[in-house]
C-alpha positions in Angstrom: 0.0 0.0 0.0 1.1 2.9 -1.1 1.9 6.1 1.7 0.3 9.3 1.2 1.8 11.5 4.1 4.3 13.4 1.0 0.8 14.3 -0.6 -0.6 15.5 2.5 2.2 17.1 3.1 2.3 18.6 0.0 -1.6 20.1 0.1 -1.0 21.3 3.6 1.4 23.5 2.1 -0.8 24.8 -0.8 -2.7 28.2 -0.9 -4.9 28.1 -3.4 -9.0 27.3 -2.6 -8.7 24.9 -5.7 -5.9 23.0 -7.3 -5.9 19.9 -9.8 -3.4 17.5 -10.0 -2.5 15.1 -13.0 -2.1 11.3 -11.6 1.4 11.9 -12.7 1.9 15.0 -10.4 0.6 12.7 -7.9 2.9 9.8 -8.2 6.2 11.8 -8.6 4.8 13.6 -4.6 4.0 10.0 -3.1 7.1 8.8 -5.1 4.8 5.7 -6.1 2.3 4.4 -8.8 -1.4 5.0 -8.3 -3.0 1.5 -8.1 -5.3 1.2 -10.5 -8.0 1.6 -8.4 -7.2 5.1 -8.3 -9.1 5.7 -11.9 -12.5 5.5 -10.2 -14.4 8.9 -9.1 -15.3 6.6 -6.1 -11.5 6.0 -5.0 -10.7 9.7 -4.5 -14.3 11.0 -3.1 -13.5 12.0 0.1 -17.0 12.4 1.4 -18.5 9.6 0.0 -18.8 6.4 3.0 -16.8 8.2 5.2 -17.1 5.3 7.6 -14.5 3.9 5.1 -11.3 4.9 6.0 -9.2 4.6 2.8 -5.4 6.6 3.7 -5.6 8.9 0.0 -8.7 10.3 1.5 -7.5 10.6 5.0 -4.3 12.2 3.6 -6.2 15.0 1.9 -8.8 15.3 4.6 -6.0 15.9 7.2 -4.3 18.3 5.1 -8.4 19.9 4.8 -8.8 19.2 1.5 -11.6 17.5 -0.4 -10.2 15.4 -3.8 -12.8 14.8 -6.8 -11.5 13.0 -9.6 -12.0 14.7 -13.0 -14.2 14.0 -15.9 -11.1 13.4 -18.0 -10.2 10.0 -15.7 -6.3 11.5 -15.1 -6.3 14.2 -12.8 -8.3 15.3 -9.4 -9.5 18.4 -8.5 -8.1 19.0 -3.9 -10.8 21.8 -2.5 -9.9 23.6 0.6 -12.7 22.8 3.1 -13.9 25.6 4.9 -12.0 25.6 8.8 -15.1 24.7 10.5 -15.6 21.8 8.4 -12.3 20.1 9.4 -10.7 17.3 11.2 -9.8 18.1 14.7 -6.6 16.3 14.3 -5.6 18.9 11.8 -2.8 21.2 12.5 -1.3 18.4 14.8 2.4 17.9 13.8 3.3 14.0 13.4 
């Protein structure tokens, strides 16, 4: 399984409201392939059965972000959440 604490990382240190990433953009931060797994909207929907932890969601929730695949199957769209819509955990140093 792949870890996706350098993509965190890497969204926790963005500015932007919005930003989309290629899957390519992606691997070279997690310095990993995607499985392919990763090609379904469904994968990346981090409010969608939240009762399912899955660590790519957990990674951008913690760095309060929300990913959406997009329509063109090779990149994903990271939202900023608004601050009263994070994780407590957030802002926590591991």
């Amino acid at each position: 399984m792949n870890d996706y604490g350098p993509l965190r990382d890497y969204l926790k240190k963005q500015t932007l409201p919005e930003l989309v990433l290629s899957f390519e953009e992606i691997e070279a931060i997690i310095d990993a392939p995607l499985p392919r797994a990763a090609q379904r909207a469904s994968w990346w929907d981090s409010l969608r059965s939240p009762q399912e932890r899955m660590p790519q969601r957990e990674a951008c929730l913690e760095a309060g972000y929300v990913a959406t695949r997009q329509a063109d199957g090779n990149s994903v769209k990271f939202r900023r959440l608004p601050r009263n819509a994070r994780r407590p955990s957030e802002g926590i140093e591991r």
